[in-house]
C-alpha positions in Angstrom: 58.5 113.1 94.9 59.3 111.3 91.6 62.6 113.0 90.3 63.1 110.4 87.0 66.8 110.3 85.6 66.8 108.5 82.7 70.1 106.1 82.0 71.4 108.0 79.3 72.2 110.8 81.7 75.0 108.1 83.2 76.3 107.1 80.1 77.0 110.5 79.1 78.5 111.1 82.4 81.0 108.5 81.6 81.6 109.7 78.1 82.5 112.9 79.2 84.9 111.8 81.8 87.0 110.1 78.5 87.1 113.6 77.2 89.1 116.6 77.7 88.0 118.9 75.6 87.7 122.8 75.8 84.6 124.2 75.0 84.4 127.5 73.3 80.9 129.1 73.0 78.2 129.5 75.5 74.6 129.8 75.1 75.1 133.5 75.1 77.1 133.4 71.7 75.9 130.6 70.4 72.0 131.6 70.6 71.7 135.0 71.5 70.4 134.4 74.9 69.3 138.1 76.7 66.9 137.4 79.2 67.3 135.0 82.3 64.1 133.3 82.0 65.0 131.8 79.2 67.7 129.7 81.1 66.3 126.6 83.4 65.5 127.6 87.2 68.6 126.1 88.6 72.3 126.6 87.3 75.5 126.3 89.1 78.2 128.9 89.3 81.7 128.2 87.4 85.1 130.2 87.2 85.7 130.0 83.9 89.3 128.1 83.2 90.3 130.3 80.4 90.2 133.2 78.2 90.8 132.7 74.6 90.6 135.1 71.5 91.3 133.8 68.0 94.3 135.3 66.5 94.7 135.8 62.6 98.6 135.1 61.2 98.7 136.6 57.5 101.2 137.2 55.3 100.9 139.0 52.0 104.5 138.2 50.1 103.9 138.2 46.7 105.9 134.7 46.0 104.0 131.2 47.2 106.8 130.1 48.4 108.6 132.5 50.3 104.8 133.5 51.3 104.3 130.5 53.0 107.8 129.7 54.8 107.2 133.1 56.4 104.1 132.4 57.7 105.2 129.1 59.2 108.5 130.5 60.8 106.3 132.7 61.9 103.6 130.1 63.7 106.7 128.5 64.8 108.0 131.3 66.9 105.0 131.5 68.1 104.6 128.2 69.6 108.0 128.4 70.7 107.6 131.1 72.5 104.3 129.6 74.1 106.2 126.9 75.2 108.2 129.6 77.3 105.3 131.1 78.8 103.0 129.4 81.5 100.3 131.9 81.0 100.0 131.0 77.2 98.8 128.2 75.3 97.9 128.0 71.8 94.8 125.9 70.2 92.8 125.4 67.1 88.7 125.7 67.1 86.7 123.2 65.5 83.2 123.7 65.8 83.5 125.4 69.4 85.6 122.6 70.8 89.0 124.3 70.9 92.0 121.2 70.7 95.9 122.0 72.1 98.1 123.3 69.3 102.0 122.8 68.7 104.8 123.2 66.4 104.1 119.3 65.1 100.9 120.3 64.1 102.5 123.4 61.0 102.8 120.9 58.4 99.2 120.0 58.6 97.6 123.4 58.6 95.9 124.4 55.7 96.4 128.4 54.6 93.7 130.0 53.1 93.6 132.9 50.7 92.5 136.7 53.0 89.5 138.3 51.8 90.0 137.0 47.8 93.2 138.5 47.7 95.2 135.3 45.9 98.1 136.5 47.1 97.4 136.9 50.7 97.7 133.8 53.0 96.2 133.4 56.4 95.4 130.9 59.2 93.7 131.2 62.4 94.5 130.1 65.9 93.4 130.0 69.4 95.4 132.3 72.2 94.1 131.2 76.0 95.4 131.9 79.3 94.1 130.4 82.2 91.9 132.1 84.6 93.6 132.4 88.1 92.1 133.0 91.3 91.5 136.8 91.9 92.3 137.6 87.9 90.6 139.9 85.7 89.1 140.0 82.2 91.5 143.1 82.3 95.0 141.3 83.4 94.1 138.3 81.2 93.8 139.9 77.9 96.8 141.7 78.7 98.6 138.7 79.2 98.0 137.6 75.3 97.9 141.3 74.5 101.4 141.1 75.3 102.5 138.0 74.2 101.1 139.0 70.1 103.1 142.3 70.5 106.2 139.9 71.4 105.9 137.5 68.9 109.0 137.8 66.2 106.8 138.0 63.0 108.9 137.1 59.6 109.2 138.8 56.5 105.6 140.4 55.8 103.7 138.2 58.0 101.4 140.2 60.6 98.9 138.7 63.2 95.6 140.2 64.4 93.5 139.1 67.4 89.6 139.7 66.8 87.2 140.4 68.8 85.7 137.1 69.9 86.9 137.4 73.3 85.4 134.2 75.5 85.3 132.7 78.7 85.6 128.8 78.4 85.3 125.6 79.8 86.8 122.1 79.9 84.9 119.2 79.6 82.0 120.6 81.3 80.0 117.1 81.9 83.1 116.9 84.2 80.0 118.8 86.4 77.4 117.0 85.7 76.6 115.3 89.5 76.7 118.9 90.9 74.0 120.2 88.4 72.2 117.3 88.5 72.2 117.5 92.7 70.9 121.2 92.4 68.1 120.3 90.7 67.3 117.4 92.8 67.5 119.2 95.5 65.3 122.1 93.9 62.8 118.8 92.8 62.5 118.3 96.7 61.7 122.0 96.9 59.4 122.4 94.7 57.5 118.6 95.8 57.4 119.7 99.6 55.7 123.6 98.6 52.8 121.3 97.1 52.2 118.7 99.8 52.0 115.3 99.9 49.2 115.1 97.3 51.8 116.4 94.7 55.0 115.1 93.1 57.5 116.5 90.3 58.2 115.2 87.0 62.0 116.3 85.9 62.6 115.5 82.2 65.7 116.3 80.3 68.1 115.1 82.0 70.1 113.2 79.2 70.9 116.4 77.8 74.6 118.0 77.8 75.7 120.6 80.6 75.8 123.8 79.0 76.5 127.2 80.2 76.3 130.7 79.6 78.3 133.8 80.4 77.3 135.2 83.5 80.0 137.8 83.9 83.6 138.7 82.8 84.8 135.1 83.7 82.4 133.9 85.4 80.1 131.2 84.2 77.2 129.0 84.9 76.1 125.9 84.2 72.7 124.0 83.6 71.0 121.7 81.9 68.3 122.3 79.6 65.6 120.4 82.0 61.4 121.0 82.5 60.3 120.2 85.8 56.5 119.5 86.2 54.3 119.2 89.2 51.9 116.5 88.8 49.3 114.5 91.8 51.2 111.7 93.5 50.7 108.3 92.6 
């Protein structure tokens, strides 16, 4: 059997581990996915470790200034209060990648004007709760259900959760030697049905683990690998 791993699938092993990022978006959303042939032969099963849902904070006072110390009291109740709460963090998405949010981080946010309405300011965070054993896509969107309807809103302010309700990830190359022993294993498979005359080919392997949704909160992973069955020698 020739299973070839090329060496950039070990430096992005050890990339990853530096990271600790959440990852928002599987294939599912990101490409449209419907069918399982189009995902590789072997994938590994995953609990997702959170729920999250973008929430919108908008307030529509007519003065800038009162405007805008509303909607911040209000941002900072919120994180106050998800300080409190074990079941709730809050985040901000960039790109998919979805980074820890606090109180520090108000200042720095940058308010932008609700459906051309100049008067109308609005920012967008991340709600997650983390996916415990036994839990249900029911009980956690309750859980930030309920912490929205608790949250002291200020003056006109009023927040919104959409509907881009998604399973995530963190740091999913964290995985990487269990996929990549799957499909070893699968190579050996797959060489052994052919005989000795035969080998496999696995290219690939440098790509990122991805994953798609699978279920509720379930997950699973892959990488985007071909495997080719080619005479030995």
């Amino acid at each position: 059997m020739r299973l070839l791993i090329p060496l950039v699938a070990v430096a992005a092993l050890i990339a990853g581990a530096a990271q600790a990022q959440e990852y928002r978006f599987s294939a599912n959303a990101g490409r449209g996915y419907t069918s399982q042939a189009e995902f590789p032969n072997v994938q590994v099963s995953l609990r997702a470790d959170n729920l999250v849902v973008s929430v919108r904070v908008a307030c529509d006072t007519r003065d800038a200034a009162q405007r805008r110390s509303e909607i911040t009291q209000t941002l900072a109740a919120m994180a106050r209060a998800a300080g409190l709460d074990a079941s709730i963090e809050l985040g901000l998405d960039s790109g998919g990648n979805v980074a820890d949010f606090d109180a520090r981080m108000i200042p720095t946010l940058r308010f932008h004007s609700d459906d051309g309405r100049p008067d109308t300011s609005a920012v967008t965070l991340v709600i997650k709760t983390p996916i415990a054993e036994g839990d249900t896509l029911e009980a956690a969107s309750a859980r930030i259900r309920a912490f929205v309807e608790s949250t002291q809103r200020v003056g006109r302010t009023e927040l919104r959760l959409m509907d881009d309700w998604e399973p995530t990830v963190i740091r999913p190359d964290q995985y990487r030697p269990v996929v990549l022993a799957a499909i070893a294993a699968d190579a050996g498979t797959t060489a052994a049905a052919f005989g000795p005359a035969y080998g496999v080919e696995v290219t690939g392997l440098s790509r990122q683990v991805t994953w798609r949704q699978a279920g509720p909160l379930e997950l699973m992973l892959y990488i985007p690998y071909q495997l080719s069955v080619t005479p030995a020698g």
